[in-house]
Structures are given as structure tokens and as C-alpha cells.
Residue, then its C-alpha position, 0 to 999 in steps of 0.5 A: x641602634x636600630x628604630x626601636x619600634x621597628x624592632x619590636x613591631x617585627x617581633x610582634x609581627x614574627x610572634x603573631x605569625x608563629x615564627x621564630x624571633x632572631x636577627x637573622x629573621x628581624x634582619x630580613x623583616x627591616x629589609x622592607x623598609x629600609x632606604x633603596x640598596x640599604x639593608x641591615x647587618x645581622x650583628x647589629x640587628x643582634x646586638x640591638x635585640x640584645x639591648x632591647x633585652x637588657x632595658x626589659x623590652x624582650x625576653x629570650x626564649x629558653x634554648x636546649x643545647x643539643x649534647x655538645x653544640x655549645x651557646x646558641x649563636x647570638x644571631x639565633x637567639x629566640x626573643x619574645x615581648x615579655x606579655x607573650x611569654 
């Protein structure tokens, strides 16, 4: 797993900034940090927001399916902490 802090210090700072919270952005976001050439893959970055999610540490943002487009992509699923819902 990812740094927790990490993960809910970009969530914090994507919610302040207005911006979506998905691994796809919180991916970029560590990108910063991490070890020179490091990055992050996006499926763990989402699987990481999902385990945040599980212990109550965020909350996802409730998504609209457009006709038949079918579940949200886990890399795009919108969290928010539970205090900014």
C-alpha cells in the first residue's frame, strides 16, 4: 500500500483546489515524490483509494450513469474525506 498520508494529503489537496479526486489524478499527484524515474501504477493508486475507503477514511462521490455506459472505471471513481461530504 501506498503512504496513507500521501494519499489523503492529495485528496486533501485536490479537494481544496476544486479538482476531481481519482487515481488517476492522486497517481500524477505522488509522481512528485516519488524516487527519481519512480512512478506510480494507477491500479494500485486505485485499489489503495479503495482500501482507504473500506477503513472509512473516504468517502466516494455518488456517480450518474449516462444511459448505458455502464460502472464508473475504478480509476475514475471520485472520493472525498468523509468531513467534506
Amino acid at each position: 500500500m501506498i503512504d496513507e498520508d500521501q494519499l489523503l494529503d492529495a485528496v486533501r489537496v485536490f479537494n481544496g483546489a476544486g479538482r476531481p479526486v481519482h487515481a488517476e489524478n492522486v497517481r500524477k499527484y505522488l509522481g512528485q515524490f516519488a524516487d527519481e524515474g519512480g512512478y506510480f501504477e494507477v491500479g494500485v493508486v486505485a485499489a489503495d483509494l479503495e482500501e482507504l475507503e473500506s477503513l472509512g477514511k473516504l468517502k466516494r462521490v455518488p456517480a450518474i450513469e449516462w444511459n448505458d455506459s455502464g460502472p464508473t472505471p475504478k480509476t475514475r471513481i471520485r472520493y472525498v474525506l468523509p468531513s467534506e461530504q
